[in-house]
N, CA and C atoms as a LAMMPS dump frame, in Angstrom:
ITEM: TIMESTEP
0
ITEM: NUMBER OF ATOMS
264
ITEM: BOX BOUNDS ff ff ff
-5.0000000000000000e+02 5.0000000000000000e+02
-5.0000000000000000e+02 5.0000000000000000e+02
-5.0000000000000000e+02 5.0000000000000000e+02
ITEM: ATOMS id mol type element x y z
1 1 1 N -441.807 381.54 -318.568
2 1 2 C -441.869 382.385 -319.746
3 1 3 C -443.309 382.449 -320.242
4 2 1 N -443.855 383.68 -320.612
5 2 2 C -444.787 384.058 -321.065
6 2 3 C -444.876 384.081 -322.418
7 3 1 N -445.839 382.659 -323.182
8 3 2 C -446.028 382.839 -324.414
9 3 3 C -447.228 382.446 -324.737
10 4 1 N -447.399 382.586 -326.267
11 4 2 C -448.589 382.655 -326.84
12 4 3 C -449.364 381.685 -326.785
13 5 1 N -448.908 380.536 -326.207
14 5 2 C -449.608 379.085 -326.005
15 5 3 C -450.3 379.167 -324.722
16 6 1 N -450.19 379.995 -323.881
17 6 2 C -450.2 380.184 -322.283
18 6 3 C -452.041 379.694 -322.366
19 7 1 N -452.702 379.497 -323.092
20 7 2 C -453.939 379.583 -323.207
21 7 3 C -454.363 378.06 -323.279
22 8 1 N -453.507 377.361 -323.588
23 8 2 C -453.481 376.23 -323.579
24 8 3 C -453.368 375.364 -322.186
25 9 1 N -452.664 376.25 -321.173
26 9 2 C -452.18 375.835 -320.145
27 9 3 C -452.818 375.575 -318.44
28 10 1 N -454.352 375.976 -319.154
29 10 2 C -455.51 376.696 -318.089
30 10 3 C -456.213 374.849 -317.47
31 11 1 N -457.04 374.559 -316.94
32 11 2 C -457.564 373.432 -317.529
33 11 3 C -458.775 372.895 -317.986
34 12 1 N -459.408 374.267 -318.699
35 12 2 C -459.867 374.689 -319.632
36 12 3 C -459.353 374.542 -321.18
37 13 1 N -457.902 374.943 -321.246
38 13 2 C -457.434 375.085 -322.195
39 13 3 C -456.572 373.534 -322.58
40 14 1 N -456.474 372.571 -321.668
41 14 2 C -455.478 371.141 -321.438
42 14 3 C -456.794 370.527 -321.818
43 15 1 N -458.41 370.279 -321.431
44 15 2 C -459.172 370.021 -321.867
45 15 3 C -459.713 370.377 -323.405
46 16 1 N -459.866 371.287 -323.985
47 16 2 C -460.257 372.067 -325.124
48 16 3 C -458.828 371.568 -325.988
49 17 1 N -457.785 371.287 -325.561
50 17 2 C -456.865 370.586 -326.752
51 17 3 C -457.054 369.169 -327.199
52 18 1 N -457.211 368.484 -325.823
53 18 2 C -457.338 367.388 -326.175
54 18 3 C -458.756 367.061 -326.676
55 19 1 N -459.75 367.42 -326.686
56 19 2 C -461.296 367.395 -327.319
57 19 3 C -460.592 367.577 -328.526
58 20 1 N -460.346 368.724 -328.797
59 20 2 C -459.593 369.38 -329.987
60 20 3 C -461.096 370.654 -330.172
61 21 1 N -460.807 372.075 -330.901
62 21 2 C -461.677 372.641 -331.477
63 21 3 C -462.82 372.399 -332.517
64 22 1 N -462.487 371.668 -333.072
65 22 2 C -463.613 371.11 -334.268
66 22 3 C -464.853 370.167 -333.082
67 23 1 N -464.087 369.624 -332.762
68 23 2 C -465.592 368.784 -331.742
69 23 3 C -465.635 369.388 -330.322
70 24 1 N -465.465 370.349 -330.279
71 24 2 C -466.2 371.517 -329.091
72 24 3 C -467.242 372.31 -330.021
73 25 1 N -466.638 372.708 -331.231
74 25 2 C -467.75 373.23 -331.806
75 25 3 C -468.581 372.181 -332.339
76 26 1 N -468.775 370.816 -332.646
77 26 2 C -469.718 370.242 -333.224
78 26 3 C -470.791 369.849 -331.781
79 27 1 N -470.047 369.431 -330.707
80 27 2 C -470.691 369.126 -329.636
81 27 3 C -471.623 370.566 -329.318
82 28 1 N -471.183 371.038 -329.554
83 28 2 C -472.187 372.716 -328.954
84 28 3 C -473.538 372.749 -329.958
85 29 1 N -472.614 372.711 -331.016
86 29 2 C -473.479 372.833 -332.47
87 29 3 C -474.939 371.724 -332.204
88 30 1 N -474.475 370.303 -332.156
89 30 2 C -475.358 368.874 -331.314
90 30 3 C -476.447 369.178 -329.987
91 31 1 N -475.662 370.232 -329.686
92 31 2 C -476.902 371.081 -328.325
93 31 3 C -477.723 372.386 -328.759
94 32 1 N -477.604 372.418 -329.763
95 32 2 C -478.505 373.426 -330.11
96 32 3 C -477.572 375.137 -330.418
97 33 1 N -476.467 375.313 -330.234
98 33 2 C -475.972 376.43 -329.856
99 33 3 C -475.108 376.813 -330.562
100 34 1 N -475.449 377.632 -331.56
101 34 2 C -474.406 378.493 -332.73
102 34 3 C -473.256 378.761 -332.651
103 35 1 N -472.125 378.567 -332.954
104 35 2 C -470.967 378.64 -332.496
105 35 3 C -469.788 378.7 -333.517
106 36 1 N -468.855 379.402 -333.678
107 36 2 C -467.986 379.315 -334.881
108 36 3 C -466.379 378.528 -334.341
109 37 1 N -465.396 378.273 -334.802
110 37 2 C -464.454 377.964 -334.64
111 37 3 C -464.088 379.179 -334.082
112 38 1 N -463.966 380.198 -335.098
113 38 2 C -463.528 381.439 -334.5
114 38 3 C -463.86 381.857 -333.243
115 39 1 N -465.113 381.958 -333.005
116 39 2 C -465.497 382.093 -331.801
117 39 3 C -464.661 381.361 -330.131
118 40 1 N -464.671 380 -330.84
119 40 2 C -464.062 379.187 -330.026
120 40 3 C -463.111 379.546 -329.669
121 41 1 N -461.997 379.774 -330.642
122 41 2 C -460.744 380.336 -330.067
123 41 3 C -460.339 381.59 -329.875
124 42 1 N -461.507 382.606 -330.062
125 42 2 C -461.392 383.913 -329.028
126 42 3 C -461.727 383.74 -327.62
127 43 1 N -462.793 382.833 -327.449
128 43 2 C -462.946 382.236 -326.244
129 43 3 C -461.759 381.862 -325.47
130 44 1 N -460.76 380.537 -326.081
131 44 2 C -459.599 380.221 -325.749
132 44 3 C -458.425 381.363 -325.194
133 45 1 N -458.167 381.756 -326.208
134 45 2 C -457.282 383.009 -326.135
135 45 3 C -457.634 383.787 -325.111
136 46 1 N -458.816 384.149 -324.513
137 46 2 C -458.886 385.166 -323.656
138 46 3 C -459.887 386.583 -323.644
139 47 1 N -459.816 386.467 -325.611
140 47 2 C -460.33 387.8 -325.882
141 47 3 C -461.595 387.99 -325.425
142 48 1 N -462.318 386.948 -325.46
143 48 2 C -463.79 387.132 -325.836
144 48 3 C -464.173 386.476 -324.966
145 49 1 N -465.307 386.493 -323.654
146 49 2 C -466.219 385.982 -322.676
147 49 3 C -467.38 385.057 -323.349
148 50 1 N -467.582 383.85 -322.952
149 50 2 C -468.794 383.731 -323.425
150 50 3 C -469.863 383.71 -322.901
151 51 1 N -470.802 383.612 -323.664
152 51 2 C -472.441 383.935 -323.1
153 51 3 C -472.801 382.554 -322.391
154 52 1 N -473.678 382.836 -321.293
155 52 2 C -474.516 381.905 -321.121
156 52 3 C -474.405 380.849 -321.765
157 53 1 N -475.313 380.942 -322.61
158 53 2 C -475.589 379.373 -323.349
159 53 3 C -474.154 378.912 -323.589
160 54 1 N -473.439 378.922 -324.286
161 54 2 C -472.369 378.707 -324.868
162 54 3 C -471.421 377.936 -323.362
163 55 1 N -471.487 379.035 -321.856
164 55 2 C -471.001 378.297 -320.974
165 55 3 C -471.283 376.875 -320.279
166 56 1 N -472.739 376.887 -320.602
167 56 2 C -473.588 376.335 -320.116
168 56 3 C -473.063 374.638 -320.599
169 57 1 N -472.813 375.01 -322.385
170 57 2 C -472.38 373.678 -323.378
171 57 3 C -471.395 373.411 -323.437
172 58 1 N -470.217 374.037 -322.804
173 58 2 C -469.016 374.004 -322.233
174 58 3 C -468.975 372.958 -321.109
175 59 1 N -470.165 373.547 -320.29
176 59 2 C -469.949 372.304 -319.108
177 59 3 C -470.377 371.105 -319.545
178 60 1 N -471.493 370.99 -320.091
179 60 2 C -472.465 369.506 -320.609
180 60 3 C -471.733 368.701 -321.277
181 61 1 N -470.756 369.641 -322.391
182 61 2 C -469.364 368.833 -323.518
183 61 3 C -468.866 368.494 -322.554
184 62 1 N -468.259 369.011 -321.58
185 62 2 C -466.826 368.287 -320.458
186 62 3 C -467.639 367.106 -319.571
187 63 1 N -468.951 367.287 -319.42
188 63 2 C -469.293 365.894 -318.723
189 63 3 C -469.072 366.39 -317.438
190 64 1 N -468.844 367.891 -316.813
191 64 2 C -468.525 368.442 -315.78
192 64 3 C -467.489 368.278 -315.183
193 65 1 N -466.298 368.008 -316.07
194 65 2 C -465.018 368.46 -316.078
195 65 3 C -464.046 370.055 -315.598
196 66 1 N -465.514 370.572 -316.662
197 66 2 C -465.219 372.154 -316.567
198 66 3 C -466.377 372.589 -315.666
199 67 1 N -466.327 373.77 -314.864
200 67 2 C -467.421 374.739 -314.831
201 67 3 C -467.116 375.977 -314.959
202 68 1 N -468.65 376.738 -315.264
203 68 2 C -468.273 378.363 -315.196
204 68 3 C -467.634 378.752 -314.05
205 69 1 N -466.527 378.839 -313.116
206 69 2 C -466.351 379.405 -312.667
207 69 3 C -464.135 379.261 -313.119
208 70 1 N -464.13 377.755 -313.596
209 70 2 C -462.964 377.466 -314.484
210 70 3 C -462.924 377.979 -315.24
211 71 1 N -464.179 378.468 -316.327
212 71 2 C -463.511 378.812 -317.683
213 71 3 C -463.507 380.533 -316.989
214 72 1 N -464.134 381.151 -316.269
215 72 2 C -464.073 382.48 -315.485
216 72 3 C -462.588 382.493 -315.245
217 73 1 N -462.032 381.384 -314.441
218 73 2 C -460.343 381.76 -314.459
219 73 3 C -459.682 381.904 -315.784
220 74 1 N -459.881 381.156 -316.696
221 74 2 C -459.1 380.598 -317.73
222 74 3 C -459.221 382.291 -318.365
223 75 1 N -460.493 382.69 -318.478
224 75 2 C -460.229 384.142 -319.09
225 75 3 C -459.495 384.932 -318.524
226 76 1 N -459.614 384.948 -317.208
227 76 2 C -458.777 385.796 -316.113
228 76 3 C -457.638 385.396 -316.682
229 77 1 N -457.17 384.535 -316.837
230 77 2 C -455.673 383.891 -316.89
231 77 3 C -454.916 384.022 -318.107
232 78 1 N -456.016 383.702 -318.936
233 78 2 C -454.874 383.987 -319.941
234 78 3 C -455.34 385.659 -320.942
235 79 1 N -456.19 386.261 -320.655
236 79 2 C -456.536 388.267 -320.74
237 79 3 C -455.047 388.646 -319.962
238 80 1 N -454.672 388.114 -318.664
239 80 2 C -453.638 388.866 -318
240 80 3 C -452.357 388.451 -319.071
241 81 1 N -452.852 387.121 -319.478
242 81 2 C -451.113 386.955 -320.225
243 81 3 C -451.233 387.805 -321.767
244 82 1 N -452.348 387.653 -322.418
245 82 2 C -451.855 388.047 -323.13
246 82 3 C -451.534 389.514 -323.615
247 83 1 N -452.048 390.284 -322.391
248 83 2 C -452.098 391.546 -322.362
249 83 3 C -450.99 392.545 -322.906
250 84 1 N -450.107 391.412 -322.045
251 84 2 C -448.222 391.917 -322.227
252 84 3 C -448.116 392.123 -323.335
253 85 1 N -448.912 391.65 -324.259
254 85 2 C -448.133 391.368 -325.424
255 85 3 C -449.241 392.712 -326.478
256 86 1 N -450.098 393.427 -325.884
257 86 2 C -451.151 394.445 -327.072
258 86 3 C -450.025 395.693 -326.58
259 87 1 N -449.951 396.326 -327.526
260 87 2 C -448.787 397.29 -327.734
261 87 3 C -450.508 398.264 -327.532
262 88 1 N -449.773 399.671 -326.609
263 88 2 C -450.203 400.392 -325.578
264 88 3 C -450.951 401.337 -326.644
C-alpha cells in the first residue's frame, strides 16, 4: 500500500528518522550550510532536489552512510509515490 509515509521508507528516509530532522538541520547548519526544516522535509518528501552543497552535508552528516546517488533514488522513489496522490 501506497502511503504518505512511503518517504520514510527509502534509506535515506530510515536514516533521516532516526537522526531525526532537527539535527540534520543543525548538523548542516555546523557545516556551514543554510538550511530550513522546511526545506528538509521537501527534500524528504520528494518535492524538492537538493543542491550541491546541501548533498554534499547529507553525506558528511551520515558519516557516508548516504551518498548522492541514494538520496538521487530516494527522490526518484518517493516523486513516483507521491505523485498518485497530486490530483491532475
Amino acid at each position: 500500500m501506497l502511503g504518505r509515509r512511503s518517504h520514510w521508507e527509502t534509506p535515506v528516509g530510515r536514516w533521516a528518522r532516526r537522526l531525526g530532522v532537527s539535527r540534520i538541520v543543525q548538523g548542516l547548519h555546523a557545516q556551514g550550510v543554510p538550511i530550513t526544516r522546511f526545506a528538509v522535509y521537501k527534500i524528504l518528501s520528494g518535492m524538492r532536489a537538493p543542491g550541491l552543497e546541501v548533498r554534499s552535508g547529507l553525506a558528511r552528516l551520515s558519516r557516508g552512510r548516504i551518498r548522492g546517488e541514494d538520496i538521487d533514488r530516494h527522490i526518484l522513489r518517493t516523486k513516483a509515490r507521491s505523485s498518485c496522490y497530486r490530483k491532475p
